[in-house]
C-alpha positions, 0 to 999 in steps of 0.5 A, a space after each residue: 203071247 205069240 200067235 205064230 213064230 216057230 222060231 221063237 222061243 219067248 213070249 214077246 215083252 210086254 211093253 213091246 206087245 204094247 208098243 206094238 198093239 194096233 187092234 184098238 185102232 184097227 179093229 175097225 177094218 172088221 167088217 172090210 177083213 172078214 169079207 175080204 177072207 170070205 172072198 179069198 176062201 172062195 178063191 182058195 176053193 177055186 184053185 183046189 187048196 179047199 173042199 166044197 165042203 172046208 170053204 162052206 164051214 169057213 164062209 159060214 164061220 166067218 159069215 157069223 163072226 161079221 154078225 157079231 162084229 155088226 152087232 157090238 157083241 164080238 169080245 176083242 182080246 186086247 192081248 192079241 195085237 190087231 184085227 186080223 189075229 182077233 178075227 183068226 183066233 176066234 174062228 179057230 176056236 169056233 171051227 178048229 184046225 180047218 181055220 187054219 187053212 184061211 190064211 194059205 196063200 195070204 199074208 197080213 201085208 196083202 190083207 191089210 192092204 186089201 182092208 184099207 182099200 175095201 174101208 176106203 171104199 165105202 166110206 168115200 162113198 158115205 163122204 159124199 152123201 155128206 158133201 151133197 147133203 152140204 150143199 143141199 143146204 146151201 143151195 136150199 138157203 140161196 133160193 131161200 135168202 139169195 136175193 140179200 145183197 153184201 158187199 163181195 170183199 178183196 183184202 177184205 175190203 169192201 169190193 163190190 157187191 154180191 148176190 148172198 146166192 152167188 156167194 154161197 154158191 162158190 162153196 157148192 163149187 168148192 164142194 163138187 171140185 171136193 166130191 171130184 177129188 175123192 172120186 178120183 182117189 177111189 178110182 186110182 184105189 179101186 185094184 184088188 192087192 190080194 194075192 200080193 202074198 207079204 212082198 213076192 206074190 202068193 204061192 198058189 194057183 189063185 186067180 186074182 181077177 175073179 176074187 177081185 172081181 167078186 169083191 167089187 174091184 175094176 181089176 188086180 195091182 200089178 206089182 206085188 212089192 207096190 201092192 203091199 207098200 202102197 199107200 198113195 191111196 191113203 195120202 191122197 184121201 187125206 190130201 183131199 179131205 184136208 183141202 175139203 175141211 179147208 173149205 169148211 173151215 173158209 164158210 166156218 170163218 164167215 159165219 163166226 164173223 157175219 154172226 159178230 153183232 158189228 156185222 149182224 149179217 146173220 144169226 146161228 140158231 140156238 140149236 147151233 151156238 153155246 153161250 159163256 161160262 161166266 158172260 150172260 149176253 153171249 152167244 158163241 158160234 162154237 161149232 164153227 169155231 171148231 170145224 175151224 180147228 179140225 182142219 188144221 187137225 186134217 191137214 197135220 194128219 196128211 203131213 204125218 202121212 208124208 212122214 211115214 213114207 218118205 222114208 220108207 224101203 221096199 216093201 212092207 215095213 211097220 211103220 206102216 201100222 201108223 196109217 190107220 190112226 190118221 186115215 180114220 181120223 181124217 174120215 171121221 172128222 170130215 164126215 162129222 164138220 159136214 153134217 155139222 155145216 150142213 145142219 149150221 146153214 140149214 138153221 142159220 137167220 139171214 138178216 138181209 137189211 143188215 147186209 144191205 146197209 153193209 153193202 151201201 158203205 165203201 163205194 162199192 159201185 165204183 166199178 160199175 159207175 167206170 164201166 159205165 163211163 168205158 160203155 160211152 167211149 172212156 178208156 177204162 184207165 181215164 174211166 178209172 181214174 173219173 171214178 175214184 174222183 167221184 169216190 173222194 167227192 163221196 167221202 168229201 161229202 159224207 154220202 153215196 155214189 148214188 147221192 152226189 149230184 149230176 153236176 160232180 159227175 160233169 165236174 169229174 170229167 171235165 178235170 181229166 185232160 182226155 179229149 173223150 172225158 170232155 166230150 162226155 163231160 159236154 154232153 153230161 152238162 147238157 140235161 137233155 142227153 140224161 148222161 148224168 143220170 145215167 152215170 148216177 143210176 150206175 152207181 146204184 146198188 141194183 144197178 151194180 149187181 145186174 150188171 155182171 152178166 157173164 157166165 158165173 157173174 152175180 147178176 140176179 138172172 146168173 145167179 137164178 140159172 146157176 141154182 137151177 143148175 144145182 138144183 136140177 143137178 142134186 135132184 139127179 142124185 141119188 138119196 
């Protein structure tokens, strides 16, 4: 069938109605198209092109499909391709021909346009509760566990060690830069393209800036052929939701390795893990494994987006039809892999011991033994090369840092041919000074984390001062 088309004289094949069909997709822009026609029925009424009396039946008609929409009772009619022809259709049988006065001044390229901008709207904002419940979580369980202490790792190898809170604090860093990103996307979206009319901009007497304002909008588009053909917005939110699931899918990673019983830094609930078709010992941490994937699926729907308009002429074309589909699949699953996070971290069992006995493996205190040396007058190229000594020593010996002797660190500094390495090797021999102690108490773990005490450092007071930031900042927040 055909719903408008004078022209036409055939009904329209039905593979191509089916080809062409969107309304399974973009039936879900209902609520955002039916008060974006209450709105422009207001307008209309403002710029004389309906009575008090036409908008009133209009707004109420359309006030009552919202409530069936709402309520899962609206019947859609497959027949008719998309949203906006299923809302018209069903006006206009419910109000008769005054429903045809709806669309005066207003094309589907305008409509859908001012949709998506509305849905985008909302459900950023729903986004970013998700993403502040998130982290939440995470600085829920570094007050909680954050005293653990791991090895922080460099090409993932032991490098030197962390604070658990500091570590799960980089993705509450992460995850504000995510919440600042789509805040930035909804600000750029934040313009009304009613009154674009399909490309040249309407016909009538309508003023944009007060239906705009009306519907919530800072202001108007200011190019009617950009207006309709813009959908930078759309590429910009999956741009930003692809490099959030990024992040998930970096936290997911960890938590599939730490939970590996040959690290057994923690445990998934079993509210959060899925055991084995065939093997009875397992316990598979799934949902992590898929937030994995999805954000691979995130990322191919940005690069199916780029597709689309790369090629694409002023103004409005078909192709642009497409953009639902990724968008809202975009939304969904990052919406759902950070409830999913959230809910991992919140049942998630730290074994604190297991990352301690990790965190005493590898010399990771190396570093701190060679700022040690730089404190008592070593350049730190001659600290360096004395404690990667002390590191081989260690492995000689199959033991610690912490554990060799006093005399290996008067030992390493005697072989370097620096005339401040002697000297410090001197007074290292001499019991007295306690400069060997000192350098072996350096290479203790606590002595190693305390130790990065600028801002943003693991040290335990950083670290304390930046969770009461976090804290102090979410409680700020609404919900």
């Amino acid at each position: 069938m055909r719903m408008w088309g004078g022209r036409f004289t055939g009904e329209t094949d039905p593979l191509i109605a089916e080809a062409t069909r969107s309304v399974e997709v973009d039936r879900a822009l209902a609520v955002d198209d039916i008060d974006g026609s209450i709105a422009h029925v207001r307008g209309l009424e403002r710029a004389g092109l309906l009575t008090g009396e036409e908008s009133g039946r209009l707004v109420e008609g359309l006030r009552a499909l919202r409530r069936d929409v709402e309520a899962g009772t609206f019947a859609w009619d497959p027949a008719l391709e998309d949203v906006h022809l299923n809302l018209e259709a069903a006006l206009t049988a419910r109000l008769g021909p005054v429903a045809g006065k709806l669309h005066t001044g207003r094309s589907r390229n305008d409509q859908v346009a001012l949709d998506l901008r509305l849905w985008l709207r909302r459900t950023i904002r729903e986004l970013d509760g998700d993403m502040v419940g998130l982290e939440r979580a995470l600085v829920d369980r570094a007050e909680r566990d954050g005293e653990a202490v791991l090895p922080g790792m460099t090409h993932v190898q032991p490098a030197q060690p962390v604070l658990l809170a500091h570590h799960l604090l980089a993705y509450v860093e992460m995850l504000e830069r995510d919440r600042g990103r789509l805040a930035d996307c909804a600000r750029r979206a934040d313009r009304s393209p009613l009154g674009a009319g399909a490309l040249a901009g309407a016909g009538f007497d309508l003023d944009r800036e007060a239906t705009a304002a009306e519907l919530g909008f800072a202001g108007v588009t200011a190019n009617s052929l950009d207006a309709v053909s813009d959908r930078d917005f759309v590429v910009e939110f999956l741009a930003a939701a692809a490099l959030a699931m990024v992040h998930l899918s970096r936290l997911a990673e960890e938590l599939v390795w730490w939970s590996n019983p040959a690290f057994g830094w923690v445990t998934l609930a079993d509210a959060h893990a899925t055991g084995s078709s065939m093997m009875p010992n397992k316990k598979n941490p799934d949902p992590c494994e898929l937030v994995r994937a999805r954000a691979a699926r995130v990322a191919g729907h940005l690069s199916t987006m780029l597709g689309v308009l790369k090629g694409l002429p002023l103004a409005y074309q078909r192709d642009l039809q497409e953009d639902k589909g990724p968008l809202f699949d975009g939304a969904a699953v990052l919406g759902s892999s950070l409830r999913v996070m959230a809910a991992v971290m919140a049942g998630v069992m730290i074994h604190a011991d297991r990352m301690r006995e990790a965190a005493l493996g590898g010399h990771i205190t190396a570093t701190s033994v060679a700022d040690a040396l730089v404190e008592r007058g070593l350049p730190f190229r001659v600290a360096h090369h004395v404690a990667g000594r002390l590191v081989a020593e260690a492995e000689r010996r199959g033991c610690r840092l912490d554990e060799l002797a006093e005399g290996a660190f008067v030992a390493a500094l005697g072989d370097e041919q620096d005339p401040d390495a002697k000297r410090l090797a001197a007074e290292a021999a001499d019991e007295r000074t306690g400069v060997a102690q000192a350098l072996r108490e350096a290479a203790t773990l606590e002595a190693a984390v305390a130790r990065p005490r600028v801002l943003g450092g693991t040290a335990p007071e950083r670290v304390h001062e930046a969770i009461a930031a976090a804290r102090e900042r979410l409680n700020g927040l609404a919900g």
